[in-house]
KEKE-3310 file (N, C-alpha, C; in steps of 0.2 Angstrom, whole numbers, plus 5000, padded with zeros to 4 digits):
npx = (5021:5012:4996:4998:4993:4979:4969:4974:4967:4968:4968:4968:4963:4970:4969:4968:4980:4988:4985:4987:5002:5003:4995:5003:5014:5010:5006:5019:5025:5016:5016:5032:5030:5026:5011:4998:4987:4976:4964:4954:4948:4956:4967:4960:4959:4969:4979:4970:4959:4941:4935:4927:4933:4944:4944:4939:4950:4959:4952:4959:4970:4967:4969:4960:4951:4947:4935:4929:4942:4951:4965:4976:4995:5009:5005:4999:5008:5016:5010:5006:5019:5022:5013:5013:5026:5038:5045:5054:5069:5068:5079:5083:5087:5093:5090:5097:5108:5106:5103:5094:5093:5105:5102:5094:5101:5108:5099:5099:5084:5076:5081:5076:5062:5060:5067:5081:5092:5104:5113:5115:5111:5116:5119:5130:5146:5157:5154:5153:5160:5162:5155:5141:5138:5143:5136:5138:5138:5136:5137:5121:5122:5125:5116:5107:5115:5120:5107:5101:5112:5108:5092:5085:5071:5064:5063:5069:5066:5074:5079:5082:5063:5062:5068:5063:5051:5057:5070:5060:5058:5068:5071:5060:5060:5072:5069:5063:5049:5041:5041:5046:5043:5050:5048:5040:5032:5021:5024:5020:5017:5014:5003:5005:5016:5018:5018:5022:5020:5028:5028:5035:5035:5021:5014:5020:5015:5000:5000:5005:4994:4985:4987:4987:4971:4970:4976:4968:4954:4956:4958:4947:4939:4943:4939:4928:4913:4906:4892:4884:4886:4878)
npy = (5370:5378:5376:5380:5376:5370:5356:5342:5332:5316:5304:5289:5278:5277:5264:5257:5257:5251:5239:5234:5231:5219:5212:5213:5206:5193:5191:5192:5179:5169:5173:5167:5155:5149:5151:5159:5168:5177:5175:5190:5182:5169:5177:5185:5174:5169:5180:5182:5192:5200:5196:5205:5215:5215:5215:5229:5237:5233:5240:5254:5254:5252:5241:5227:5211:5196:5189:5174:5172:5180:5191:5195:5187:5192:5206:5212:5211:5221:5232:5235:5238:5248:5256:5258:5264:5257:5255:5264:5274:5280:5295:5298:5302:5302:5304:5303:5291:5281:5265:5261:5266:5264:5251:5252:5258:5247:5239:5231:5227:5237:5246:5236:5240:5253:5262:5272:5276:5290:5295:5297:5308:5315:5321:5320:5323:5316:5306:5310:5311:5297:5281:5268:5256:5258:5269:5288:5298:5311:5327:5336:5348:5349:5347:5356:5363:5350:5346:5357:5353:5342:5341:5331:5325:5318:5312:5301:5298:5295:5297:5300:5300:5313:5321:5321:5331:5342:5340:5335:5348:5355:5347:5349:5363:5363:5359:5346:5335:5324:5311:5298:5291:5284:5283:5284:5295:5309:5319:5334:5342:5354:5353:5349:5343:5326:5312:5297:5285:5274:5266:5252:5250:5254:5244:5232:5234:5231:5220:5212:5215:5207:5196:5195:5197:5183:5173:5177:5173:5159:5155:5158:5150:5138:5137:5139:5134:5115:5113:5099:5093:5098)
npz = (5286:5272:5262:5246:5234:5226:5228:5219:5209:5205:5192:5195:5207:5221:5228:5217:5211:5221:5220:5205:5202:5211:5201:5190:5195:5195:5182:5175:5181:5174:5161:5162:5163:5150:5146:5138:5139:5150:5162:5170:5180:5184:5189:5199:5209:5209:5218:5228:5227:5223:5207:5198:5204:5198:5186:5185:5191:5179:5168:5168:5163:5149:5142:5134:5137:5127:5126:5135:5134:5138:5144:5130:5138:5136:5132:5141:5152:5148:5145:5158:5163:5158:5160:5175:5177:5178:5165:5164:5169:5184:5192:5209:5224:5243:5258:5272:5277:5286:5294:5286:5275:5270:5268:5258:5248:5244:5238:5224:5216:5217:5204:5195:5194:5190:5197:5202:5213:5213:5223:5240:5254:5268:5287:5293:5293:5291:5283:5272:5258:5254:5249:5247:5240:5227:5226:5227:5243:5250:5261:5268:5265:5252:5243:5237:5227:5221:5215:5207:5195:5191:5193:5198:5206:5214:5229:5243:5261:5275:5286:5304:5314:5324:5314:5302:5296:5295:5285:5275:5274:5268:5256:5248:5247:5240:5228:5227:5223:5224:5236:5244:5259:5272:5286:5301:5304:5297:5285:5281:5268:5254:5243:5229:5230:5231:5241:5247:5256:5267:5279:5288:5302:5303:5297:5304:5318:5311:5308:5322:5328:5320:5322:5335:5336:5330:5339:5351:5346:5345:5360:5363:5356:5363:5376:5375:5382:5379:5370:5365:5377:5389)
capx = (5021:5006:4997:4996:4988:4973:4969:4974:4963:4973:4963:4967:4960:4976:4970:4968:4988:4991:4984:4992:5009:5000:4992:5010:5017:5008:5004:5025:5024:5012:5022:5038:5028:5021:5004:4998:4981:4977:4957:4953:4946:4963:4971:4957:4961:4979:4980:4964:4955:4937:4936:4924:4935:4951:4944:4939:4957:4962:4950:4960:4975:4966:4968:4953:4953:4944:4928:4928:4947:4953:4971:4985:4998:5014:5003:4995:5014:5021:5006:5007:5024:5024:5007:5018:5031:5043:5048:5057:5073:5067:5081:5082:5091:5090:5092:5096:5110:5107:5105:5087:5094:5112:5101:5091:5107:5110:5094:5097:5080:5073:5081:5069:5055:5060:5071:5088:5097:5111:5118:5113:5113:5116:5122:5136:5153:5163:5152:5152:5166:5160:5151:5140:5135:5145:5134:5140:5139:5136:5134:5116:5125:5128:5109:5105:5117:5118:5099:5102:5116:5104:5084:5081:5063:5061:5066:5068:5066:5075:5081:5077:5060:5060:5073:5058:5049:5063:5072:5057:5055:5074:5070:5056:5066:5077:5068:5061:5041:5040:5046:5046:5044:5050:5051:5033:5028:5017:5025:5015:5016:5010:4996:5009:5021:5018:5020:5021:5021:5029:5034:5038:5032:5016:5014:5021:5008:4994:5001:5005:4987:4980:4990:4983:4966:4968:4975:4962:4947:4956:4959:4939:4934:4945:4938:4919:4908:4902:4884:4882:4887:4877)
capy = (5372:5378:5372:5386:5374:5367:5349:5341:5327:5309:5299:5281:5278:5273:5256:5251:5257:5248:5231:5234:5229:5211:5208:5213:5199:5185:5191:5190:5170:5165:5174:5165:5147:5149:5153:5165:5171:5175:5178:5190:5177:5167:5185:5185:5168:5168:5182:5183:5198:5200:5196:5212:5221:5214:5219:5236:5240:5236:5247:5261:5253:5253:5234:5224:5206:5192:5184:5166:5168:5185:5195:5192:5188:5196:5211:5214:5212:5225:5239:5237:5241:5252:5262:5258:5268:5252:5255:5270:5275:5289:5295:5300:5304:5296:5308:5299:5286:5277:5256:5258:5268:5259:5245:5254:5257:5240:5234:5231:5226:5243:5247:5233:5244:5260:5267:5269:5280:5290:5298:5300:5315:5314:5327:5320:5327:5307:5299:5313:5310:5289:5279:5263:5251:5263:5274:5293:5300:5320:5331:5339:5354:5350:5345:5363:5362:5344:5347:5362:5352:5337:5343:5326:5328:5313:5310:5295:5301:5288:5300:5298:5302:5319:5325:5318:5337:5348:5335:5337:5354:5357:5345:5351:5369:5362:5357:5338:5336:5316:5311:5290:5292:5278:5285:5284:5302:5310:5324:5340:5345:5358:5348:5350:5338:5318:5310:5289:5283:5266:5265:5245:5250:5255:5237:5228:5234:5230:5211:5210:5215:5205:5190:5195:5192:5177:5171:5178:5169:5153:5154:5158:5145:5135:5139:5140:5125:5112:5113:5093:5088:5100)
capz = (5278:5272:5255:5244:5227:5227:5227:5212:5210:5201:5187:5198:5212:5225:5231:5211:5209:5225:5215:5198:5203:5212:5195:5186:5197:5194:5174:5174:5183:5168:5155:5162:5161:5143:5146:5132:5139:5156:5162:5177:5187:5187:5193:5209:5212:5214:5223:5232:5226:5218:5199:5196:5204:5193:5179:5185:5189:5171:5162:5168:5160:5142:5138:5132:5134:5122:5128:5136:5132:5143:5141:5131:5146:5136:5132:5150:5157:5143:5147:5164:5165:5155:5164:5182:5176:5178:5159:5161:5174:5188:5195:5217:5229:5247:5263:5280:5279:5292:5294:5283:5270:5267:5265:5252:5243:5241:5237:5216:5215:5215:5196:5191:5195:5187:5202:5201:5218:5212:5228:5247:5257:5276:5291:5297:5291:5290:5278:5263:5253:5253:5245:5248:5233:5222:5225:5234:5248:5252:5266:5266:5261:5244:5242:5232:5222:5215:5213:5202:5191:5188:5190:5199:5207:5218:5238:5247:5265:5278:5291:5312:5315:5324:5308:5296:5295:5292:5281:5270:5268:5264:5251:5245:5245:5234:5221:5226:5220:5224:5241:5248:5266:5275:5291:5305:5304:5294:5285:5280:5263:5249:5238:5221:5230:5231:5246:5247:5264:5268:5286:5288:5309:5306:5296:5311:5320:5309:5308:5326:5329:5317:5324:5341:5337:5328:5346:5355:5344:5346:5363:5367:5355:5368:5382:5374:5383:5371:5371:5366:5387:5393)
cpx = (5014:5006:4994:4993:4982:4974:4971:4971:4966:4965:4960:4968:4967:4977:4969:4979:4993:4992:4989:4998:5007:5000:4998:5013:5018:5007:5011:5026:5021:5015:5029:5035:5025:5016:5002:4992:4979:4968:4956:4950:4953:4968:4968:4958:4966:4982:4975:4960:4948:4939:4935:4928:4945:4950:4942:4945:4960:4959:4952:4968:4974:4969:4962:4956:4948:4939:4930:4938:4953:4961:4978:4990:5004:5010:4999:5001:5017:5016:5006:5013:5025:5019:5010:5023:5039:5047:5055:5061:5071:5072:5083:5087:5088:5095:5091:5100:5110:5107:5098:5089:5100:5110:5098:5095:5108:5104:5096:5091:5076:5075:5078:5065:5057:5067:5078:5091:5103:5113:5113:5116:5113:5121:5128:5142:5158:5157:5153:5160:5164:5156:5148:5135:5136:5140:5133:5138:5139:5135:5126:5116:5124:5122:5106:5111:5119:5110:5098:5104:5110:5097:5081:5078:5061:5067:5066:5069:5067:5080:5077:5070:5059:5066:5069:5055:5052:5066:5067:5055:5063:5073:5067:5058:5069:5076:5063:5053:5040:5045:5042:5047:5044:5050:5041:5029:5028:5019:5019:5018:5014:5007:4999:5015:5018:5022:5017:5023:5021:5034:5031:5035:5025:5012:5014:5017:5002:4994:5000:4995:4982:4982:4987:4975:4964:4970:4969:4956:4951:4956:4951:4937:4938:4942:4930:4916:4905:4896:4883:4884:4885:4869)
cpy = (5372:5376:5379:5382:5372:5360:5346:5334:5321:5303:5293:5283:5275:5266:5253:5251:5252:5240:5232:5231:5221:5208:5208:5209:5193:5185:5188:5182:5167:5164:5168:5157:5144:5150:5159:5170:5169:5179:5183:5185:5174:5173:5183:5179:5168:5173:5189:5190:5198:5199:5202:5220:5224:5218:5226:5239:5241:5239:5251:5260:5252:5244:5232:5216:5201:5189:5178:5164:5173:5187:5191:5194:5195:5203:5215:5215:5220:5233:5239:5238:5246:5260:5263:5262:5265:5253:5260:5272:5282:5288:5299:5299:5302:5301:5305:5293:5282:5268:5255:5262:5269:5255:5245:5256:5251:5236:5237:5230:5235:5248:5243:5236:5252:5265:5269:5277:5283:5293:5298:5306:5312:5321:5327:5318:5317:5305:5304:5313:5301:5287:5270:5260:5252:5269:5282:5296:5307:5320:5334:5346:5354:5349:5349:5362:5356:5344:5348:5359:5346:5337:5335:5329:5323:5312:5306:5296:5293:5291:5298:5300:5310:5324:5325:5326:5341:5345:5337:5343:5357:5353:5347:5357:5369:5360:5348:5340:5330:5315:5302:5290:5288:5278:5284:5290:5305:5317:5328:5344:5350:5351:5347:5345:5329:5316:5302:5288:5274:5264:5257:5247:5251:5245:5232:5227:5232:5223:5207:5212:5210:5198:5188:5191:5189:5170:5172:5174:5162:5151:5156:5153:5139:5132:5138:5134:5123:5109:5105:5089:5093:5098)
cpz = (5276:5264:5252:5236:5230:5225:5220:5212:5200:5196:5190:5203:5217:5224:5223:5211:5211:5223:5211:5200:5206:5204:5189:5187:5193:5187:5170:5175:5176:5163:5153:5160:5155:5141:5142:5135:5148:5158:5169:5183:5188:5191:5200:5210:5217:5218:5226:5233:5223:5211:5197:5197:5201:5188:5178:5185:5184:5167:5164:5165:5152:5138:5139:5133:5131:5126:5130:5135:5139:5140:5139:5137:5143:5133:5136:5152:5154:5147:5154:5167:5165:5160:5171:5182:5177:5174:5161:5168:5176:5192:5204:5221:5237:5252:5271:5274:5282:5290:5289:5275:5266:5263:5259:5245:5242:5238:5227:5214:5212:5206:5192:5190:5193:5192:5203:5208:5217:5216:5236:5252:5266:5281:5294:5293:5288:5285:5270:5260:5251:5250:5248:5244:5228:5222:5230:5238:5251:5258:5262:5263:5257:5241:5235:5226:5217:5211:5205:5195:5188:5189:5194:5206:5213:5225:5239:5255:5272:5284:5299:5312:5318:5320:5303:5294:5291:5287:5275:5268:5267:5256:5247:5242:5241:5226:5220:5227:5221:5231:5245:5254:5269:5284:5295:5305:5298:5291:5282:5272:5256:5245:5231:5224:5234:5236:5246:5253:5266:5273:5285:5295:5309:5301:5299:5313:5318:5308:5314:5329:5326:5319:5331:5341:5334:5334:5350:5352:5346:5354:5366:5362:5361:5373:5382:5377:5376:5374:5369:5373:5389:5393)
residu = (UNK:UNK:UNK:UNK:UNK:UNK:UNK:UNK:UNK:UNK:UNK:UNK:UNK:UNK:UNK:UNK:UNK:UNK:UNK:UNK:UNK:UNK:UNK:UNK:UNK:UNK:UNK:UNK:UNK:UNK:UNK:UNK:UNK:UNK:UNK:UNK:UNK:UNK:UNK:UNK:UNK:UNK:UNK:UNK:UNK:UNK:UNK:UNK:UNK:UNK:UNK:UNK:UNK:UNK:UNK:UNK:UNK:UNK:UNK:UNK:UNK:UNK:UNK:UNK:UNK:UNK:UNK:UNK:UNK:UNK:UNK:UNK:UNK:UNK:UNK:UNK:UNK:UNK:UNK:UNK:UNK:UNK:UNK:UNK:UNK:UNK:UNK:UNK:UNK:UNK:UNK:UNK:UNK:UNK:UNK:UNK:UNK:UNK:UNK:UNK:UNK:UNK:UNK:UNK:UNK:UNK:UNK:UNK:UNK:UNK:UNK:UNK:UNK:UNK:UNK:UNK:UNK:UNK:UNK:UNK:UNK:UNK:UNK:UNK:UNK:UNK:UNK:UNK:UNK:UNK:UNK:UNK:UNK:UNK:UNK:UNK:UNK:UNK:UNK:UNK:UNK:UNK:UNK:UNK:UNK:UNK:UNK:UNK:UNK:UNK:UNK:UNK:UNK:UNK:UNK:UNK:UNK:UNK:UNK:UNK:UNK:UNK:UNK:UNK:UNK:UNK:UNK:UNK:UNK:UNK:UNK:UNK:UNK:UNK:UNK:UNK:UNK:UNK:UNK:UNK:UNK:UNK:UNK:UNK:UNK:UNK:UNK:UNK:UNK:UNK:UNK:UNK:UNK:UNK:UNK:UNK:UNK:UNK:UNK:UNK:UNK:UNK:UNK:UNK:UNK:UNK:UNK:UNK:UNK:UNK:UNK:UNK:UNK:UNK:UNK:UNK:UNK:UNK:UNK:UNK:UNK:UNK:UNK:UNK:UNK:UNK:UNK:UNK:UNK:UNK)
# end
């Protein structure tokens, strides 16, 4: 698929976005314990980030907060919702049934967070007429035309791995401009469509490696001669 726009270059920088929801977390936790006022320094604390670089994230959110006193909590919770786009219900479609996109129909959490899934698409003939979590069931057929009826814009893409491509450019075809790819491979899209990538595999690996070489130092400090008997 070739990209026929040009770059569209985003105000906020990814990895501040990827914070924002940390510092929503914990600004929630305070809120719930009565705390009125909350300082970046307590943010990088609790969930170990720079200060300098707490409060650079939220000048792109347009809160200020008071000298020696720092952010009102429920007015840092309320605009970071509201900036995260939590406030407000974006409606998506969810292609590939399978055992990671069943359990995505079930997940209620995600209508906390703005998201609400109102149908899945899939290729196989037995499940379109069905529903799981109350919510229906299609063949990929009918993809175009539900699209048409409702304008929604957003993907969640949870189909096998070499169906990940093609899957995405029917979508896209159809009208979807936002696409949640849970899947390992790397689809290829025009530069006017949003692509969030959250494979849980490649995760794995970045744990299982990082677990590795926390094996590995300990087992060479193990092994290290100790210079005081020598």
């Amino acid at each position: 698929m070739t990209h026929s726009h040009p770059t569209i270059e985003f105000k906020v920088p990814e990895p501040t976005l990827r914070r924002l929801p940390w510092y929503l977390a914990y600004a929630q936790l305070v809120l719930k314990s009565g705390e009125l006022y909350l300082s970046s320094t307590q943010i990088a604390k609790n969930i170990a980030v720079d200060a300098s670089m707490v409060a650079k994230d939220l000048s792109y959110v347009s809160i200020s907060g008071r000298t020696r006193v720092g952010y009102d909590v429920a007015e840092l919770v309320g605009i970071l919702e509201s900036f995260l786009g939590f406030t407000n219900s974006h409606k998506a479609f969810l292609f590939g049934v399978g055992s990671l996109g069943g359990a995505l129909l079930h997940d209620d959490g995600l209508g906390q967070f703005g998201l609400e899934i109102v149908a899945g698409f899939d290729v196989k003939y037995e499940l379109a007429g069905t529903s799981i979590h109350r919510v229906p069931i299609h063949h990929l057929d009918r993809f175009v035309e539900l699209q048409y009826q409702t304008g929604i814009n957003i993907g969640v893409l949870t189909v096998p791995v070499d169906k990940a491509q093609r899957v995405a450019e029917i979508m896209i075809a159809g009208g979807i401009q936002a696409i949640w790819n849970f899947t390992p491979f790397r689809i290829r899209v025009p530069d006017n469509v949003v692509v969030q990538n959250t494979s849980i595999y490649a995760h794995l690996a970045v744990m299982f490696n990082r677990l590795n070489a926390i094996k590995e130092d300990e087992r060479a400090r193990i092994n290290m001669p100790n210079s005081d008997l020598i």
